[in-house]
C-alpha positions as CSV (number, residue, x, y, z in Angstrom):
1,X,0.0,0.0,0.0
2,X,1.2,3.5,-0.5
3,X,0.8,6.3,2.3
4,X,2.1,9.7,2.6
5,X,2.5,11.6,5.9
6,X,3.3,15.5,6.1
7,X,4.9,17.6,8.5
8,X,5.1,21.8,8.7
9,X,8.0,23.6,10.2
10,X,7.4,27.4,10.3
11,X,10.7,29.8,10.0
12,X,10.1,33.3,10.7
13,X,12.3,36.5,9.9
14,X,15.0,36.0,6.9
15,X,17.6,34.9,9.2
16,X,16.1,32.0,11.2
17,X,17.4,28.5,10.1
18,X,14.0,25.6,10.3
19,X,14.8,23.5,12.8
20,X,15.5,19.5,12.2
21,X,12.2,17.1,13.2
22,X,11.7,13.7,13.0
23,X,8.7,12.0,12.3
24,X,7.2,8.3,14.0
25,X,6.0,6.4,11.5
26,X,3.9,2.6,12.4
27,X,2.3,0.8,9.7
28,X,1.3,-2.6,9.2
29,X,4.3,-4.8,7.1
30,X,4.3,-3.7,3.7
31,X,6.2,-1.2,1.4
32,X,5.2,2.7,1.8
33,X,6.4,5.6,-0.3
34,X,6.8,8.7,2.1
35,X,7.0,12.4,1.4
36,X,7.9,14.9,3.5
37,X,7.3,18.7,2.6
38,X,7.3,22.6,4.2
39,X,5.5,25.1,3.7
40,X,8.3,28.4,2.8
41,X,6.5,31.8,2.6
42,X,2.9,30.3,1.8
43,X,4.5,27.9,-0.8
44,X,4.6,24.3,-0.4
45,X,7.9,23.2,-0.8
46,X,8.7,19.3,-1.5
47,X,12.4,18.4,0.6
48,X,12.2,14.7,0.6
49,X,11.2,11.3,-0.9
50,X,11.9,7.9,0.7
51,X,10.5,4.1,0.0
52,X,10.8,2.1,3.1
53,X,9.9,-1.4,3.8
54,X,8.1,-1.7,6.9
55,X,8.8,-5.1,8.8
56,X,7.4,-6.4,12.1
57,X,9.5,-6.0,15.0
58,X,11.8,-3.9,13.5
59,X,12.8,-0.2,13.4
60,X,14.2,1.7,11.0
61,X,15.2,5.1,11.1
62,X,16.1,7.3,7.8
63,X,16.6,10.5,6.2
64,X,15.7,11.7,2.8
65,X,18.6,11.0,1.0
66,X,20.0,8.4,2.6
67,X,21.3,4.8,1.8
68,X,18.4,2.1,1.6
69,X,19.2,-1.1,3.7
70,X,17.7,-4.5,2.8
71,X,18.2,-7.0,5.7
72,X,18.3,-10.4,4.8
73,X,19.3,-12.3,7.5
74,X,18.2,-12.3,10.3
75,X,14.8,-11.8,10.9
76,X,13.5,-9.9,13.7
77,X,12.6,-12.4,16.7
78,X,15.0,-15.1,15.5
79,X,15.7,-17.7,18.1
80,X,19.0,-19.7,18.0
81,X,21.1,-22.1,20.5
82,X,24.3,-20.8,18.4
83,X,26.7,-18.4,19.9
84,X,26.7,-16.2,16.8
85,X,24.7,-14.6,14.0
86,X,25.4,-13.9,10.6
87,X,24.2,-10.6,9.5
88,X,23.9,-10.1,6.1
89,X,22.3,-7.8,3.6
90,X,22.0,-5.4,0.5
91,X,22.9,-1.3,0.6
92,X,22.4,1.3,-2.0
93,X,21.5,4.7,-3.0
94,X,18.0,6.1,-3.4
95,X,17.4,7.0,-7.2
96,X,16.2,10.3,-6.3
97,X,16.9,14.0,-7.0
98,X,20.3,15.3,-5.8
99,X,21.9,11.4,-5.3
100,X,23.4,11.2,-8.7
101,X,26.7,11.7,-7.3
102,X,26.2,10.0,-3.8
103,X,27.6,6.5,-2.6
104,X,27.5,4.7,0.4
105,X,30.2,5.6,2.7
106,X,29.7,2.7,5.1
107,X,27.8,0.4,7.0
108,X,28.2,-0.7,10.4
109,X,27.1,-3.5,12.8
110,X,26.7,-2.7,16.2
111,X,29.3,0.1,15.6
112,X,32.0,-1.8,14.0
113,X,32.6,-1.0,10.1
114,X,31.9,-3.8,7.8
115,X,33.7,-4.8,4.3
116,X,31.6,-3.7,1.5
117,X,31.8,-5.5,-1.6
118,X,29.9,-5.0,-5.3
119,X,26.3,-6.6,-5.7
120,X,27.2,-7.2,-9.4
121,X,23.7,-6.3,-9.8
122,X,23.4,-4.2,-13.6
123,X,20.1,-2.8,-12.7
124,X,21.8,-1.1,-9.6
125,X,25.7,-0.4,-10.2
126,X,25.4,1.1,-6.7
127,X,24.1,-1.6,-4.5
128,X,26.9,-3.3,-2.4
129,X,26.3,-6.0,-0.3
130,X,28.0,-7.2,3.0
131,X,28.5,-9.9,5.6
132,X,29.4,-10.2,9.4
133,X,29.2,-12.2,12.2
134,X,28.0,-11.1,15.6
135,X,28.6,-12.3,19.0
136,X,25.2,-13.2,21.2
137,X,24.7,-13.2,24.6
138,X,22.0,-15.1,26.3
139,X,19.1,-13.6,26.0
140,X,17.7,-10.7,24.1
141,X,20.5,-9.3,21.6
142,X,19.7,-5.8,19.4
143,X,21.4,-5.7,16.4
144,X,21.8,-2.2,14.8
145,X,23.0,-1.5,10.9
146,X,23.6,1.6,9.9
147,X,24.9,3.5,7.1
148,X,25.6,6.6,5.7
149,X,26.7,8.2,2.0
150,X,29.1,10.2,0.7
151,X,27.3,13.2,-0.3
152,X,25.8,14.7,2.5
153,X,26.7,12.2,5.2
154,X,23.0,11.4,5.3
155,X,22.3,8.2,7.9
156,X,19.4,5.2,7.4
157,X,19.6,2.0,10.3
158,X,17.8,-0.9,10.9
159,X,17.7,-2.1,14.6
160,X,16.1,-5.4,15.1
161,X,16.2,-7.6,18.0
162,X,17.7,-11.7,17.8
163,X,17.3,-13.8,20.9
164,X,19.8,-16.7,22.2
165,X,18.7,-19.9,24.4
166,X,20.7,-21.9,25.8
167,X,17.9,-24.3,26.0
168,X,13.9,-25.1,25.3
169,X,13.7,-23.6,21.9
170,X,12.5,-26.1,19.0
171,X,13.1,-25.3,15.6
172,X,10.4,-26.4,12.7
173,X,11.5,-29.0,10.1
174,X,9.5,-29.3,6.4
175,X,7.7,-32.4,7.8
176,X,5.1,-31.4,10.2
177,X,6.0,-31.3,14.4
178,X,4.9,-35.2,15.6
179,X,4.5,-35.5,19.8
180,X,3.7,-38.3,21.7
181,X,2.6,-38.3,25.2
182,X,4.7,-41.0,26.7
183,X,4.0,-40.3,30.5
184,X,2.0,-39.1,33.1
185,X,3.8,-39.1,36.8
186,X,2.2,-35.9,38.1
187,X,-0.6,-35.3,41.0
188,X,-1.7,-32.3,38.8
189,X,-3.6,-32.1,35.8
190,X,-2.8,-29.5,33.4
191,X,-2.1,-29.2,29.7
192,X,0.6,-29.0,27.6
193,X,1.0,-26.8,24.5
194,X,3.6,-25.2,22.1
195,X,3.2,-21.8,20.9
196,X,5.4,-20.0,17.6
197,X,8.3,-17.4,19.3
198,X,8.0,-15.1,16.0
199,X,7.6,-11.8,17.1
200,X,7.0,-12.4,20.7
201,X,10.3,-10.2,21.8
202,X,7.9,-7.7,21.7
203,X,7.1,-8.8,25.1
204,X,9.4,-9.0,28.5
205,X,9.9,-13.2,29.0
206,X,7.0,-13.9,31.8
207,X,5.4,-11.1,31.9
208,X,1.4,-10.9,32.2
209,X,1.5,-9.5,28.4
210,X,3.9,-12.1,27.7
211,X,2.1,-15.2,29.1
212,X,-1.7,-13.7,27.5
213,X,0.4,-13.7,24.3
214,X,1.5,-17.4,24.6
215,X,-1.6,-18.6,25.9
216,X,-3.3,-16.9,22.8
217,X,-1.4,-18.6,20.4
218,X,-1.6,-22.0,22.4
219,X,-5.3,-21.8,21.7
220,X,-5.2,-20.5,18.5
221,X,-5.0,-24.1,17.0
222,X,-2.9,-22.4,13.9
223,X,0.8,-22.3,12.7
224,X,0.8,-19.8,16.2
225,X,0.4,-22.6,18.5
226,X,-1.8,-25.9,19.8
227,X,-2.6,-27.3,23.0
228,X,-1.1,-30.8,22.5
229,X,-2.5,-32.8,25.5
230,X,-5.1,-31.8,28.5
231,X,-4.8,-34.5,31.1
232,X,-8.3,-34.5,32.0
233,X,-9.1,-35.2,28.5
234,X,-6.7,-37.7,28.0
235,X,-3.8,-40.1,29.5
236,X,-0.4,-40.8,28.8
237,X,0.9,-43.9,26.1
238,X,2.8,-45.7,29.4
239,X,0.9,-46.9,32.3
240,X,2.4,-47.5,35.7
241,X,5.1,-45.9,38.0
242,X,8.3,-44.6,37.8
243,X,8.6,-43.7,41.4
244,X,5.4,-42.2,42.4
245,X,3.7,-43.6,45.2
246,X,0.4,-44.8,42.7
247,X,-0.6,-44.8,39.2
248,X,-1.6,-41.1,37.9
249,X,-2.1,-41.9,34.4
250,X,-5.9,-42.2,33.3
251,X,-8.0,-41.4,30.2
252,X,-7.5,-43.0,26.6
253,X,-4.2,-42.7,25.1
254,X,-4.8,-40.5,21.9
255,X,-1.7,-41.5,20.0
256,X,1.1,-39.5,18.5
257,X,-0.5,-35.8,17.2
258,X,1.0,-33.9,14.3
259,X,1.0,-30.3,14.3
260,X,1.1,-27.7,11.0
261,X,3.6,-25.3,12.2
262,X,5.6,-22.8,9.8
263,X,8.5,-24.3,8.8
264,X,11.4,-22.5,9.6
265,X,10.1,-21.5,12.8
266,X,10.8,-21.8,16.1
267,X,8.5,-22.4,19.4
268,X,8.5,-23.3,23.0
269,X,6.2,-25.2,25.4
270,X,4.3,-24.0,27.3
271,X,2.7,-26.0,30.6
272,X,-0.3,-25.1,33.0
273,X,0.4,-27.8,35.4
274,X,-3.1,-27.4,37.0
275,X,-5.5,-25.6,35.1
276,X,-6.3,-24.6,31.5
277,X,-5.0,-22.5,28.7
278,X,-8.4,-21.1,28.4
279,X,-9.5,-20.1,32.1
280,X,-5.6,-19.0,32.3
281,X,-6.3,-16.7,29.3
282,X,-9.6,-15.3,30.7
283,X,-8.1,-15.2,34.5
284,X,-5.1,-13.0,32.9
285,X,-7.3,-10.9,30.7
286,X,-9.5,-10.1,34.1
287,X,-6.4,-9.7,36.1
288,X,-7.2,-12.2,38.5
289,X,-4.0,-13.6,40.6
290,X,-2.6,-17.0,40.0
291,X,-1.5,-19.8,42.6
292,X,1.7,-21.3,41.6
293,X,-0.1,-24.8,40.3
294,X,-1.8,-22.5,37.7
295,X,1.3,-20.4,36.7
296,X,2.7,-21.9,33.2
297,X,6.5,-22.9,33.2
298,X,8.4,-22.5,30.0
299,X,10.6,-24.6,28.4
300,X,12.7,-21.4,27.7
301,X,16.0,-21.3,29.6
302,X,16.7,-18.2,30.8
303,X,19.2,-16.9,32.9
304,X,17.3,-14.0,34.9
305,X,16.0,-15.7,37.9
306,X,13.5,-12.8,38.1
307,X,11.8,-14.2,35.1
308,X,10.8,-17.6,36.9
309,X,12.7,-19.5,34.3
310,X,15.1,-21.8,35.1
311,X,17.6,-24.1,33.8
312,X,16.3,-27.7,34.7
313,X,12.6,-27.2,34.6
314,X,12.4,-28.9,31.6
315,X,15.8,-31.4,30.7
316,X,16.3,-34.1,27.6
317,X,16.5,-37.8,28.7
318,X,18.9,-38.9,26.3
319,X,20.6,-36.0,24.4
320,X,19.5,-37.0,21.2
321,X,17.3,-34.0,21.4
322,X,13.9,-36.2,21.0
323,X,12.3,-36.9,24.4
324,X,12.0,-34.6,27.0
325,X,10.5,-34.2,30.6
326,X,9.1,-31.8,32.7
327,X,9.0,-31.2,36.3
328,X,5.2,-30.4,37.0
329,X,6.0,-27.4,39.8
330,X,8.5,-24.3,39.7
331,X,11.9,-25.9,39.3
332,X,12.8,-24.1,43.3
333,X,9.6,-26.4,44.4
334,X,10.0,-29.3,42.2
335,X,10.9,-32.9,44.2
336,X,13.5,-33.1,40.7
337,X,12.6,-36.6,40.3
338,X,12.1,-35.7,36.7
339,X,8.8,-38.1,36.0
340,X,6.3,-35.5,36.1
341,X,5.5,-35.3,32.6
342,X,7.7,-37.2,29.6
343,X,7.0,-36.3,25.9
344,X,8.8,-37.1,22.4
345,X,9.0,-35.1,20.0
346,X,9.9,-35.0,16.2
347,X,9.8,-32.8,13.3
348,X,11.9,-30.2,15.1
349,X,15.6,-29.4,15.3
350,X,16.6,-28.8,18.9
351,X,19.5,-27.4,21.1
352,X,21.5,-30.7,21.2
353,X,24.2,-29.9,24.1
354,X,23.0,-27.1,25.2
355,X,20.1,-28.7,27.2
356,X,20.0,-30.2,30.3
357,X,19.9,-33.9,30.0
358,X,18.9,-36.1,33.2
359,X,23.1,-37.2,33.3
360,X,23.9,-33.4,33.8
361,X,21.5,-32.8,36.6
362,X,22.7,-36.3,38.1
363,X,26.1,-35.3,37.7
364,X,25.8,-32.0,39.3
365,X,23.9,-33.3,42.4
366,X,20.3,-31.4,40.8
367,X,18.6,-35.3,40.7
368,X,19.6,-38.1,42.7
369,X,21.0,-41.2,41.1
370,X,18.6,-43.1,42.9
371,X,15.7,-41.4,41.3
372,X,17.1,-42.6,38.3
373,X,14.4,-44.3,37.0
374,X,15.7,-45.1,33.5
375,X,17.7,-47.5,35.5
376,X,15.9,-48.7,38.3
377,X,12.5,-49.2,37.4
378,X,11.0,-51.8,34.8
379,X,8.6,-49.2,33.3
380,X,11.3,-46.5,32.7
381,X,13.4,-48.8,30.8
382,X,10.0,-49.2,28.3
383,X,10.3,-46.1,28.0
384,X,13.6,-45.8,27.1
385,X,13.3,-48.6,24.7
386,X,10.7,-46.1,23.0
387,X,12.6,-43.0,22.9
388,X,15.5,-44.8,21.3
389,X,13.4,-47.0,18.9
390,X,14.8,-47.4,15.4
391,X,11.7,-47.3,13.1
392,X,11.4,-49.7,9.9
393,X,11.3,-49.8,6.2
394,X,7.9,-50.9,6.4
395,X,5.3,-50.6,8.4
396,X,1.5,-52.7,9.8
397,X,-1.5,-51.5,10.9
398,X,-4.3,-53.4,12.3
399,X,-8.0,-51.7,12.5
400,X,-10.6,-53.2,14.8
401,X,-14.4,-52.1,14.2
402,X,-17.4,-53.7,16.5
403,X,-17.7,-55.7,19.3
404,X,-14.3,-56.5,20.7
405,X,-11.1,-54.6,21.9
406,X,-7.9,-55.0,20.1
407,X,-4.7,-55.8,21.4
408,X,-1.4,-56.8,19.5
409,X,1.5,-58.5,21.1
410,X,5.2,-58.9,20.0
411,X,7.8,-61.1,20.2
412,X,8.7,-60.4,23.6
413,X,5.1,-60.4,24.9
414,X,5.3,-56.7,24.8
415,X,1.5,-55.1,24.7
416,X,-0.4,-52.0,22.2
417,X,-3.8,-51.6,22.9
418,X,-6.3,-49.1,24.8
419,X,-4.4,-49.3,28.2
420,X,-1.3,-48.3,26.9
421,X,1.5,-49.5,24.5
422,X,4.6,-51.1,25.7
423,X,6.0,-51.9,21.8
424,X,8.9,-49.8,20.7
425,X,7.0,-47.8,18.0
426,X,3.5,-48.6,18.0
427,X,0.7,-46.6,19.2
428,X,-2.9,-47.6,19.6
429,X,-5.6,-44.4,18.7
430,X,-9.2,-44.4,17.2
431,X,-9.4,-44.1,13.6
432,X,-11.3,-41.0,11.4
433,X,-14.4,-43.5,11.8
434,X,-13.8,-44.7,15.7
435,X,-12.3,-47.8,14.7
436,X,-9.6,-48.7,16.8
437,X,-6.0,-48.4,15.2
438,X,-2.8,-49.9,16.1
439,X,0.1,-49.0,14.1
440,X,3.7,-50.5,14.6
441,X,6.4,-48.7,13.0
442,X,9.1,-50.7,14.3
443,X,8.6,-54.2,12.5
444,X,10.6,-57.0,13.4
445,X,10.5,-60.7,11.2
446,X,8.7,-63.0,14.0
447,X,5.2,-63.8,15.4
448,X,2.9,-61.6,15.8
449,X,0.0,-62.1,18.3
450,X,-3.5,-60.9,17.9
451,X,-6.3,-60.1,20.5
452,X,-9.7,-59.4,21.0
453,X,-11.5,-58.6,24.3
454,X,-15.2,-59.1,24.1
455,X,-17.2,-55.7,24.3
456,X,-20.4,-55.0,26.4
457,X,-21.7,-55.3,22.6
458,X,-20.2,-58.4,21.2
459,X,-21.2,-59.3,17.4
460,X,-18.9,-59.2,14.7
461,X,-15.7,-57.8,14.9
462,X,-13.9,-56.9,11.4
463,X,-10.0,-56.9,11.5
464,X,-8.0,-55.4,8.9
465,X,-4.2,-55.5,8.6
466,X,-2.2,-53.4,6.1
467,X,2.0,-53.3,5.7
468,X,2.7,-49.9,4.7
469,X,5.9,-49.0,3.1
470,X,6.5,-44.7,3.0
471,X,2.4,-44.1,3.3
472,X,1.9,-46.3,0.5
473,X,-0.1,-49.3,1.2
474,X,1.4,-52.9,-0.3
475,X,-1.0,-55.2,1.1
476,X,-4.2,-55.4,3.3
477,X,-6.1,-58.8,4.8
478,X,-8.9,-58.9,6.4
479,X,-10.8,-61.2,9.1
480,X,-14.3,-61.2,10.8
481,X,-14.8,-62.9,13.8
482,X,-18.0,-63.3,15.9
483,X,-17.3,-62.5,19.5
484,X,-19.4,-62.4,23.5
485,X,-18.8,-60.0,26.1
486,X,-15.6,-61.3,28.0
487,X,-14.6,-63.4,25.5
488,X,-11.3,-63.7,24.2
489,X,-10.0,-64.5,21.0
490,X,-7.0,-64.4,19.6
491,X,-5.2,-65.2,16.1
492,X,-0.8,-64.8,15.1
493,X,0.7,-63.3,12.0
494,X,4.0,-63.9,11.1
495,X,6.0,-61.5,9.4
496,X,9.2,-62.9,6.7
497,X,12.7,-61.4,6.9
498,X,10.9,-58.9,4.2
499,X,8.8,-57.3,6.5
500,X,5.3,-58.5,4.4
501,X,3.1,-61.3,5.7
502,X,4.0,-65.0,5.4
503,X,0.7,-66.1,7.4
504,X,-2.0,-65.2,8.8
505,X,-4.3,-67.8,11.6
506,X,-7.5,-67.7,12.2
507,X,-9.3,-66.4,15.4
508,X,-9.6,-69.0,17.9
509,X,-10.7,-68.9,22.0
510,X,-6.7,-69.4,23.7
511,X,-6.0,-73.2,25.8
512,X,-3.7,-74.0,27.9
513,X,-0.3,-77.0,26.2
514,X,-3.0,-79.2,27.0
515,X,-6.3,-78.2,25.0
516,X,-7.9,-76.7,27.9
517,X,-9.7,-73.5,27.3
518,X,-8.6,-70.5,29.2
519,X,-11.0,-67.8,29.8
520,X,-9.1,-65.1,32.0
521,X,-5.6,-65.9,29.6
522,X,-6.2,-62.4,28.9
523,X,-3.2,-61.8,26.7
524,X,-3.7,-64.8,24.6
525,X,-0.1,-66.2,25.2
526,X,-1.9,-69.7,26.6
527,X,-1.4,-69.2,29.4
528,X,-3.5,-67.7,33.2
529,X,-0.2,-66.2,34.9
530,X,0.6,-63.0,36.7
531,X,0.5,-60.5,34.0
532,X,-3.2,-61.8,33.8
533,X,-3.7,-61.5,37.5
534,X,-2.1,-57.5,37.2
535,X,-4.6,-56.7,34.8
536,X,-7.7,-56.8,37.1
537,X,-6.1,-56.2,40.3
538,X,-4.4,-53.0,39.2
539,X,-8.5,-51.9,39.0
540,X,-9.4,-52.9,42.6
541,X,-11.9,-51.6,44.5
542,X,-12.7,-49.3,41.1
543,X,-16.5,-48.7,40.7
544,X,-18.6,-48.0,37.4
545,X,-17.6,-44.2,36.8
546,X,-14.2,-44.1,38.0
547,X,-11.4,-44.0,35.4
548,X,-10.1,-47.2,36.1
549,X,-13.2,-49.3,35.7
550,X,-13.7,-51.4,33.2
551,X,-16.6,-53.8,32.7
552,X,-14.9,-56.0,31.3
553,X,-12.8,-57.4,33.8
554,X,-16.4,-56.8,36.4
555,X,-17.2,-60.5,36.2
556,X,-20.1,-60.5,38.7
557,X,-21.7,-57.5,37.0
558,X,-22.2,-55.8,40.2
559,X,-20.4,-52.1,39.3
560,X,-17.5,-52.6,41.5
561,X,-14.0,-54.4,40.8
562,X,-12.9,-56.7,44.1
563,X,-12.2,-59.8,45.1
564,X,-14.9,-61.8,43.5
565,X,-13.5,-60.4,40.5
566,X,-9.7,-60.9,41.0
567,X,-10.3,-64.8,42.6
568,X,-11.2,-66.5,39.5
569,X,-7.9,-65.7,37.2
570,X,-6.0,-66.5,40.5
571,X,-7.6,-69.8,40.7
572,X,-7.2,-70.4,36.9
573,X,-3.8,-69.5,37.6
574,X,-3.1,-72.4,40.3
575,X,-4.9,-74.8,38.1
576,X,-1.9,-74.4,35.6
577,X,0.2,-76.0,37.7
């Protein structure tokens, strides 16, 4: 768009010299031709063209006349882990009235003087272009270019600001951001979200107009930001404890969630450990105070203490930059057992070294060794098995729709299903349709078992298994099986050394080496054992309503999950032996 603005400056008496104004000009990002004139003895007198490019976060100062800087690197509001910043650009002369015999006489960088060296550009014999490199410290960093010409000594700059993390920035990749809630370890139940740091150094880090801001974008559900996971909405992909004193993970495991952010950019998270985004928006925007369970931490690192941002709130489990975990309360509050709240993450480029990994905060005496639950605890080492997984060249989903509950089993007896998934690389989630869908992305040549747990419902149930290879489907079977409430059925696949199908059983009710039918063999593996036994009695003394109920394994119908209910796969359980 083009828009003028005008300033007078009245002289009076022969002798008096106008005096030098500046004028503010804001306008939205665009290009804008300018014009300033005076009005000399009732005549209006034209002193000054300019064309400036107006870009967000950035300001520009100029005089008619002067050289005309094009920045193109870096943008205002860049985020980097690196300890320096190329600056590079484009300056010329105006082709105006009175500047056919000016050049530019210079450009600096934060003050220092800058080689200058020809654009080779015919349409502009002129132009010269220049780069530097520029020193960051943490934090907020204002670069300033300037420069000046040789005619009149006339000055243009471009001040913009470039920000340096040591840790908890995430860049974007082309493919879109993947996260997967892995685990849930916290009393609290909060949400989780990731919000787009372009343009937000307009705002002081932790601020009331900084967290609105954030929150904003968190809710936007654009390129700006997404709440990834609300815990009262939804649990966690592992079930069980990696420390706590009892299981904190409930609600249906949604899967890993892909997010459409700008490539190119780079965002932070953003955690309410015990509230909402929205009723944190609207509580802000009413300035109502926060307790400290509503307060969001960051995953920015920063070193102002002030800012209630601290190094450790947030650390990377491995320091391959794709799992991380957050500590549910202020980091001076926190019990820094570091099982609060454990995500992966991919899509992104990250600060790889720069982060604090659960070894560093070990080695410096921040976590206890014997918290360690990577080490020390079955579940963590699940985990673990998950964060490092090496995915495959091909890949099998299996779809369930109608009566019965799907579970898949590997060749370590290893479990996907609705109550969590304990595979390196598979997730179970509902389908477009509400089907259920287990996907394993981490094939392996081996069995392959197949189960189905009898809904409320029963009927037909309709199995469908596909081998993917790079999203493009190579084969698909499919099986129907009539199923009861309770009932369980269960069928193997075996995949070949390629990674495709080599068989594919039929669904059959599981028995013991002997023939003997097993009815509480819950995980088909033919046998009534203690994994079997777990799965009920994990739910005692759970009634219809609570999280942790679940009909199914309510064999005496009566709402509530005891002893009745646990005594009949124990006795099955004896009778094996």
């Amino acid at each position: 768009s083009n828009l003028s603005t005008k300033t007078e400056i009245a002289a009076y008496g022969s002798s008096t010299k106008a005096s030098e104004h500046e004028v503010i000009f804001v306008g939205t990002p665009g290009s804008y031709n300018l014009t300033a004139t005076a009005v000399v003895g009732g005549v209006t007198v034209t002193f000054g063209k300019v064309n400036v490019e107006v870009e967000g976060g950035v300001c520009k100062t100029f005089e008619p006349g002067a050289p005309k800087l094009n920045i193109k690197t870096p943008k205002s509001g860049y985020s980097t882990c690196g300890e320096s910043v190329v600056v590079a650009g484009a300056v010329t002369i105006p082709d105006i009235e009175g500047n056919e015999n000016s050049k530019v006489a210079g450009v600096t960088v934060n003050g220092e003087s800058v080689t200058l060296t020809s654009a080779n550009n015919p349409d502009d014999p002129k132009e010269m272009s220049f780069t530097t490199t520029v020193q960051l410290a943490k934090g907020a960093n204002a670069i300033k270019i300037s420069a000046s010409n040789t005619l009149n000594d006339k000055v243009a700059s471009d001040t913009r600001t470039v920000y340096r993390y040591a840790a908890g920035v995430f860049g974007v990749g082309e493919d879109p951001v993947k996260i997967n809630w892995l685990y849930d370890g916290g009393y609290y139940q909060g949400e989780l979200g990731i919000f787009s740091l372009s343009e937000m150094d307009r705002f002081v880090p932790n601020s009331k107009e900084f967290v609105m801001e954030a929150a904003k974008r968190v809710l936007s559900n654009t390129g700006d930001g997404y709440v990834v996971f609300s815990d009262p909405a939804e649990g966690a992909q592992f079930r069980g404890s990696l420390g706590e004193a009892m299981e904190w993970n409930y609600g249906e495991y949604k899967g890993v969630k892909s997010f459409a952010m700008r490539p190119g950019d780079t965002f932070a998270t953003m955690l309410v450990p015990n509230y909402t985004f929205e009723k944190l928006y609207n509580d802000f925007s009413e300035g109502l105070p926060l307790t400290v369970e509503r307060y969001p931490l960051f995953s920015l690192a920063s070193y102002n203490e002030d800012h209630g941002m601290y190094l450790g709130q947030i650390a990377d489990i491995n320091g391959k930059g794709n799992a991380f975990i957050y500590e549910d309360k202020n980091f001076k509050a926190s019990d820094r057992d570091y099982n609060d709240l454990i995500f992966q993450i991919a899509g992104v480029y990250v600060c790889q070294d720069k982060a604090p990994t659960l070894d560093s905060l070990i080695a410096a005496g921040i976590m206890s060794s014997e918290d360690d639950w990577r080490v020390h605890t079955d579940l963590g080492k699940q985990v673990m098995d998950q964060v490092n997984v090496e995915y495959s060249s091909k890949q099998m989903s299996v779809s369930a729709e109608g009566g019965a509950d799907l579970y898949v089993y590997d060749q370590d007896g290893k479990e996907c299903g609705k109550e969590g998934s304990y595979i390196p690389g598979a997730e179970s989630k509902n389908d477009e349709n509400g089907n259920q869908l287990v996907r394993l992305s981490a094939l392996k040549p081996g069995n392959y078992r197949l189960v189905l747990r009898g809904k409320e419902s029963g009927g037909n149930c309709t199995l469908t298994v596909k081998i993917h290879q790079d999203e493009n489907e190579i084969s698909s079977d499919v099986r129907n099986a009539g199923i009861r409430f309770r009932q369980i059925l269960k069928a193997d696949i075996v995949l070949g050394s390629d990674l495709t199908i080599s068989s594919f059983g039929e669904f059959e009710s599981p028995t013991d080496d002997r023939g003997k039918p097993l009815v509480y063999d819950f995980d088909g593996d033919g046998k009534t054992d203690e994994s079997d036994i777990a799965k009920v009695s994990s739910r005692w003394n759970a009634e219809a309503g609570d999280e942790d109920y679940d009909a199914f394994y309510d064999s005496d119908d009566d709402g509530y999950i005891g002893i009745l209910d646990i005594m009949p796969v124990v006795n099955e359980n004896r009778q094996n032996y």
